[in-house]
C-alpha positions as CSV (number, residue, x, y, z in Angstrom):
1,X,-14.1,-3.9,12.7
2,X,-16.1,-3.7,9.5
3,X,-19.0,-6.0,8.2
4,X,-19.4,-7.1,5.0
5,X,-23.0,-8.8,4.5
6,X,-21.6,-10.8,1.6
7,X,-25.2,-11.5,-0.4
8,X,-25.3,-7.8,0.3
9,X,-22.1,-6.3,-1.2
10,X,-22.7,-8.5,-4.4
11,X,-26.0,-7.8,-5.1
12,X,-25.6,-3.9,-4.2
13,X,-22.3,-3.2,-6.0
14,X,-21.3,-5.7,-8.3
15,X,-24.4,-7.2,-10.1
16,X,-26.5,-5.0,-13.0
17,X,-28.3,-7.8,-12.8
18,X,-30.1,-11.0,-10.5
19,X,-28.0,-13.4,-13.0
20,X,-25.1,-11.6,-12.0
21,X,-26.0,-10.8,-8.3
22,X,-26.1,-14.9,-7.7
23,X,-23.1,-15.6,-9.8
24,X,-20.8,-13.1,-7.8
25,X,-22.2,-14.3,-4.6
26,X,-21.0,-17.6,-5.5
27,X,-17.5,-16.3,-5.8
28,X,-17.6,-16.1,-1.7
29,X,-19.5,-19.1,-0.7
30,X,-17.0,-21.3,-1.8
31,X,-15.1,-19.6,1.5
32,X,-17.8,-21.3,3.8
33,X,-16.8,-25.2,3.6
34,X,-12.8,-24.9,3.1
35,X,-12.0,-21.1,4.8
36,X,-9.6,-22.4,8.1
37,X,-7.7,-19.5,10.4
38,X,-4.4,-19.2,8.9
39,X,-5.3,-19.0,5.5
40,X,-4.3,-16.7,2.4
41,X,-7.0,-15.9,-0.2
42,X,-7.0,-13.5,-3.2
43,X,-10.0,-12.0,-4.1
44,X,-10.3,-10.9,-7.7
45,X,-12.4,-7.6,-7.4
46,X,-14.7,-6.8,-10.2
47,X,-12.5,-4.2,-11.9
48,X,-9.4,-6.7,-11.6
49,X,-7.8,-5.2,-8.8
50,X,-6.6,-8.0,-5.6
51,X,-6.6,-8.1,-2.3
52,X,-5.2,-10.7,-0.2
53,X,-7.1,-12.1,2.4
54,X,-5.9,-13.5,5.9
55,X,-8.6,-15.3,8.0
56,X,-8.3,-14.9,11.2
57,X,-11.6,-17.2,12.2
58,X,-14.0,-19.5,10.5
59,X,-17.0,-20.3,12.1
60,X,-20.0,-22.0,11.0
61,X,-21.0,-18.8,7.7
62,X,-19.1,-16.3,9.8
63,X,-15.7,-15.6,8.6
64,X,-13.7,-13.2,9.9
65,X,-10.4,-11.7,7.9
66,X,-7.9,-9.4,8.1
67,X,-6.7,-6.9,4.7
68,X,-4.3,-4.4,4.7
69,X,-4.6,-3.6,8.5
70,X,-8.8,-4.1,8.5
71,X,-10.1,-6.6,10.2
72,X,-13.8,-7.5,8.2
73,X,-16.3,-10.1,9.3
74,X,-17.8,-11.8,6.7
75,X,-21.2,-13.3,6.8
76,X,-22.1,-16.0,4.0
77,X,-25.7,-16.8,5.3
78,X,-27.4,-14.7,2.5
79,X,-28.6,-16.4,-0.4
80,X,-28.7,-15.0,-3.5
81,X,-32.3,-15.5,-3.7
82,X,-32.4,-13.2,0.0
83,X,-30.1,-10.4,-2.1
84,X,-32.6,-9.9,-4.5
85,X,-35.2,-9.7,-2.3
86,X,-33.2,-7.1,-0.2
87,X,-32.2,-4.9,-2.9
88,X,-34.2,-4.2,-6.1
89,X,-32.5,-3.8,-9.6
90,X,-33.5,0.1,-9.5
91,X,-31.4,0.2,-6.2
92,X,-28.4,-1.7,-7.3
93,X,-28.0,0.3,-11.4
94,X,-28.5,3.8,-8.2
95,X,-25.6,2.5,-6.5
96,X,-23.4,2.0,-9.4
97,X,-23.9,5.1,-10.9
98,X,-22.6,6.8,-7.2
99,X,-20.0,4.4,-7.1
100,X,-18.6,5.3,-10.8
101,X,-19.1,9.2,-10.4
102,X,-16.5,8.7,-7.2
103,X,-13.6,8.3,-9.8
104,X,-11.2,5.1,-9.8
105,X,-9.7,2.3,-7.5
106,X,-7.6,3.8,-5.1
107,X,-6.5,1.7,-2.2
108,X,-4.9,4.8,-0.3
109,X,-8.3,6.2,0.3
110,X,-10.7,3.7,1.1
111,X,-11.1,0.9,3.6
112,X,-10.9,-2.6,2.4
113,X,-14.0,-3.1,3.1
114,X,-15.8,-0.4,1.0
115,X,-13.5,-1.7,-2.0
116,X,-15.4,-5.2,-1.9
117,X,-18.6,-3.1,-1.4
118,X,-18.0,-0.7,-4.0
119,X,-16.4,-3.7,-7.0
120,X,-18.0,-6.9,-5.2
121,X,-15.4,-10.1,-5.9
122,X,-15.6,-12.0,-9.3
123,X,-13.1,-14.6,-8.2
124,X,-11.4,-15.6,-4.5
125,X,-8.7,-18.2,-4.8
126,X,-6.6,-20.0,-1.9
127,X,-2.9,-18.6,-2.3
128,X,-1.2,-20.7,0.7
129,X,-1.8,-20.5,4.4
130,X,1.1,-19.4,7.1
131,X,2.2,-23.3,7.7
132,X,2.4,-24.0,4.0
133,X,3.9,-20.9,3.4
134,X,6.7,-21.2,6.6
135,X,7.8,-24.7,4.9
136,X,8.2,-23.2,1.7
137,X,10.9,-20.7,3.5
138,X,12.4,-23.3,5.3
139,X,12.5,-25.8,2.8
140,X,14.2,-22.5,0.2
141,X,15.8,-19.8,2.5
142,X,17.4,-18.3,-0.1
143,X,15.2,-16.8,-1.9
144,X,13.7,-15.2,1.2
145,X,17.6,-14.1,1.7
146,X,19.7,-13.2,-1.0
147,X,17.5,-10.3,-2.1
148,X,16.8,-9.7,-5.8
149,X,19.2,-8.0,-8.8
150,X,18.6,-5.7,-11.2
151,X,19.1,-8.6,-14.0
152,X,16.4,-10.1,-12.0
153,X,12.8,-10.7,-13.6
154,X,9.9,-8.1,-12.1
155,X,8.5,-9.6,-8.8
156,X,4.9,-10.8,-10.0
157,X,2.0,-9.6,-7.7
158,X,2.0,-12.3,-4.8
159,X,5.8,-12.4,-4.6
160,X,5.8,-8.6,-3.9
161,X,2.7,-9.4,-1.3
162,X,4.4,-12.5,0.4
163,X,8.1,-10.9,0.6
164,X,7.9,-9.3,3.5
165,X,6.4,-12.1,5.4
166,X,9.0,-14.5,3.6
167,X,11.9,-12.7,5.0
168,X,10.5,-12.6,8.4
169,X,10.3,-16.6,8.2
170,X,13.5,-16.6,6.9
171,X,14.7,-14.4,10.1
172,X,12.9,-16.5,12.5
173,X,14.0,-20.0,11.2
174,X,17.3,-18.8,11.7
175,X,18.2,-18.6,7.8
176,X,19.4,-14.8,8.1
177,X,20.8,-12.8,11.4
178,X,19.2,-10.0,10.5
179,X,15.7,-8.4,8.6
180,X,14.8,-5.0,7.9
181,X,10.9,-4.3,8.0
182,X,9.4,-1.1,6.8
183,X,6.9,0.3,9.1
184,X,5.8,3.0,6.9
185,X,6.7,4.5,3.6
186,X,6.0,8.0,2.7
187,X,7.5,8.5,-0.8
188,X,6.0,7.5,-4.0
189,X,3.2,5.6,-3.8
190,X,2.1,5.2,-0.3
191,X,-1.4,4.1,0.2
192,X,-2.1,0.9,2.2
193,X,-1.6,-1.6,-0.5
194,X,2.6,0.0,-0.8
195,X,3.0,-0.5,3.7
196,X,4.8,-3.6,4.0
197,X,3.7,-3.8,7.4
198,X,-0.2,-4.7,6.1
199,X,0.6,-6.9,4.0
200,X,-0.5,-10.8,4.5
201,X,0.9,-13.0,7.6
202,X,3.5,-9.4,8.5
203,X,1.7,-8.5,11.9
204,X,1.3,-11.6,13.2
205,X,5.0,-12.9,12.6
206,X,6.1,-9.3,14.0
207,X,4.2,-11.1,17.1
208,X,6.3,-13.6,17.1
209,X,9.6,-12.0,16.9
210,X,8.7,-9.8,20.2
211,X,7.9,-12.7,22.2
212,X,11.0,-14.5,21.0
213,X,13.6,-13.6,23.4
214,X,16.8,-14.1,20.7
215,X,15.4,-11.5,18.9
216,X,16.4,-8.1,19.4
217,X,14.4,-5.0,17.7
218,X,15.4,-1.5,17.0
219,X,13.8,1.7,15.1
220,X,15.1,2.9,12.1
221,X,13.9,6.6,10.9
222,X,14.2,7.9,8.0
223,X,15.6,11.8,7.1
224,X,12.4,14.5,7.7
225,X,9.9,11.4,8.7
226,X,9.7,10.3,5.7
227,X,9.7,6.8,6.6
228,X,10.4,4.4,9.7
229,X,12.0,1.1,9.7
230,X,12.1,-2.1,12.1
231,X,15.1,-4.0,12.4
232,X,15.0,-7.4,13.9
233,X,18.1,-9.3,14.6
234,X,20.1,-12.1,16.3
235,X,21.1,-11.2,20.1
236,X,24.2,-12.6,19.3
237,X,27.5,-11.0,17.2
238,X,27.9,-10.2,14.8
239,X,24.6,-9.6,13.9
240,X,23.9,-7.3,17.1
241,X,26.6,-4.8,15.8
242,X,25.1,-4.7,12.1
243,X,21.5,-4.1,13.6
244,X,22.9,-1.3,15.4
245,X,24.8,0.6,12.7
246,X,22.2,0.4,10.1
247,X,19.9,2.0,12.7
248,X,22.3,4.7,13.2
249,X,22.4,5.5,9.4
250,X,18.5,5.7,9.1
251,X,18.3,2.4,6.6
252,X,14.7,1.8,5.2
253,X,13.9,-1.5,4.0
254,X,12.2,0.1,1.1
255,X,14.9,2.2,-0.1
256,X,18.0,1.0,-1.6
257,X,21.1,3.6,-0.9
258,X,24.3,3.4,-3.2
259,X,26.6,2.5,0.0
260,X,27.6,-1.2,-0.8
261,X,27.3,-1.8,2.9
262,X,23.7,-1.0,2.6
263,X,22.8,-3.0,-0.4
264,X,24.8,-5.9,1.2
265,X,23.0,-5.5,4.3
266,X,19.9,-4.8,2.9
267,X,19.8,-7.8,1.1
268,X,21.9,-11.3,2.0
269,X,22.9,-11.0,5.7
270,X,24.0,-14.8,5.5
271,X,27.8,-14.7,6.3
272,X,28.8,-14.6,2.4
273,X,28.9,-10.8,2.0
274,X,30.7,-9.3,-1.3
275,X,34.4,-8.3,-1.0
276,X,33.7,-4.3,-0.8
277,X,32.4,-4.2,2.5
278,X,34.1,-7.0,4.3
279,X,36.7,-5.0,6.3
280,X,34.0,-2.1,7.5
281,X,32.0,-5.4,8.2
282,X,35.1,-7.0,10.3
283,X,35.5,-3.1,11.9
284,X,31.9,-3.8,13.6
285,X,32.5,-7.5,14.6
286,X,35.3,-9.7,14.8
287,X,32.6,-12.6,15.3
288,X,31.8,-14.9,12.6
289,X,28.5,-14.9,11.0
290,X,27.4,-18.0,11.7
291,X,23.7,-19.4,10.3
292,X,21.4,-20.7,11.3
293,X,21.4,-18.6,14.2
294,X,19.0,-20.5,16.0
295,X,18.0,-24.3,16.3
296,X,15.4,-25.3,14.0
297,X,12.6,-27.0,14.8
């Protein structure tokens, strides 16, 4: 668990000045009076790059978060005035220098928490929180089902950091029989901010689905370790059977294959699956696919 002396971080590594110090303190006491567990917050850091912020606890200045797998406790007691008095203007112009000599953002090699000390955070903005977000889902499944086209527009950056949780919801309201999580990716771009698996409300809904005893998991593994998928289904058929042959074929949610079972499968497992793949889908199951495959609540 990592620290972050909020006054601190600002003054240090964000601020060239005592005007600025205060100003980017601000940006995280406005946490302090509304920050409740459960909530989603994107922090603007101060060269533009965002992460998204889960809080875990809020009590009293003492916030404590959770960002791409790192847990950080944040205490807003300082006062600007108490930043400048801890670090001198000599010190914080020393620190940048270091800081800029290190080379650029690059959320593959450093913690969370040494990104908000090296950049500091210019804005933090409430996104949603799990309930609000869980509603959402409900209230639209499809979007959290059907999976997106390549006619589609590009997914804008909180879609892309909300899907992963949105198709879990999706799964555990019952509004799809199956989900396909990826554990870890190790093509491309693979630093912490590309894991679905850190990404905001994911660990705690994969909580959920273990306790929840219609849910059945299995591993997925890619070719040469290159990657490992969770599937999560229904107990029930046909759902079962499709869990289990998409294990046996290695699918990763991250990874689209040309087999029109897999994109179907990978995307929209809601009963209405394209023509092409019907029969090998009929060869697994004779059940119907029938959603929601649980009561909702």
């Amino acid at each position: 668990m990592s620290e972050v002396v909020v006054g601190k971080i600002q003054g240090v590594a964000a601020a060239s000045s005592a005007a600025e110090a205060a100003a980017a303190t601000d940006a995280w006491v406005t946490l302090q009076p509304t920050a409740a567990k459960g909530q989603l917050y994107a922090a603007t850091l101060g060269d533009g790059h965002t992460l998204w912020l889960e809080v875990l606890s809020a009590k009293g200045p003492r916030v404590q978060l959770l960002c791409y797998g790192e847990t950080i406790d944040v205490n807003l007691s300082l006062t600007p005035a108490e930043v400048r008095h801890k670090e001198s203007l000599t010190k914080m112009r020393k620190h940048q220098q270091e800081q800029q000599q290190q080379g650029p953002w690059d959320a593959g090699s450093l913690l969370p928490s040494q990104l908000l000390s090296q950049h500091g955070v210019s804005q933090l903005r409430l996104v949603t929180s799990i309930n609000e977000f869980a509603a959402e889902v409900q209230q639209h499944p499809a979007w959290w089902c059907d999976g997106t086209g390549p006619e589609d527009p590009p997914l804008i950056a909180e879609q892309v950091a909300l899907l992963s949780a949105g198709e879990l919801l999706a799964f555990l309201q019952g509004s799809r029989g199956v989900c396909i999580l990826q554990l870890y990716k190790g093509w491309g771009e693979k630093g912490a901010d590309q894991q679905p698996l850190l990404r905001p409300f994911v660990l705690q809904l994969l909580q959920r689905a273990a306790e929840d005893k219609g849910v059945l998991l299995m591993g997925s593994a890619a070719p040469e370790g290159l990657g490992a998928s969770l599937l999560l289904c229904a107990r029930q058929q046909p759902f079962k059977a499709w869990a289990e042959h998409l294990a046996t074929v290695g699918v990763q949610a991250a990874l689209v294959a040309d087999s029109p079972f897999y994109k179907a499968t990978g995307g929209s497992l809601d009963g209405k699956v394209i023509a092409a793949v019907d029969e090998q889908l009929k060869s697994l199951s004779s059940a119907a696919a029938v959603l929601p495959w649980k009561r909702r609540r």
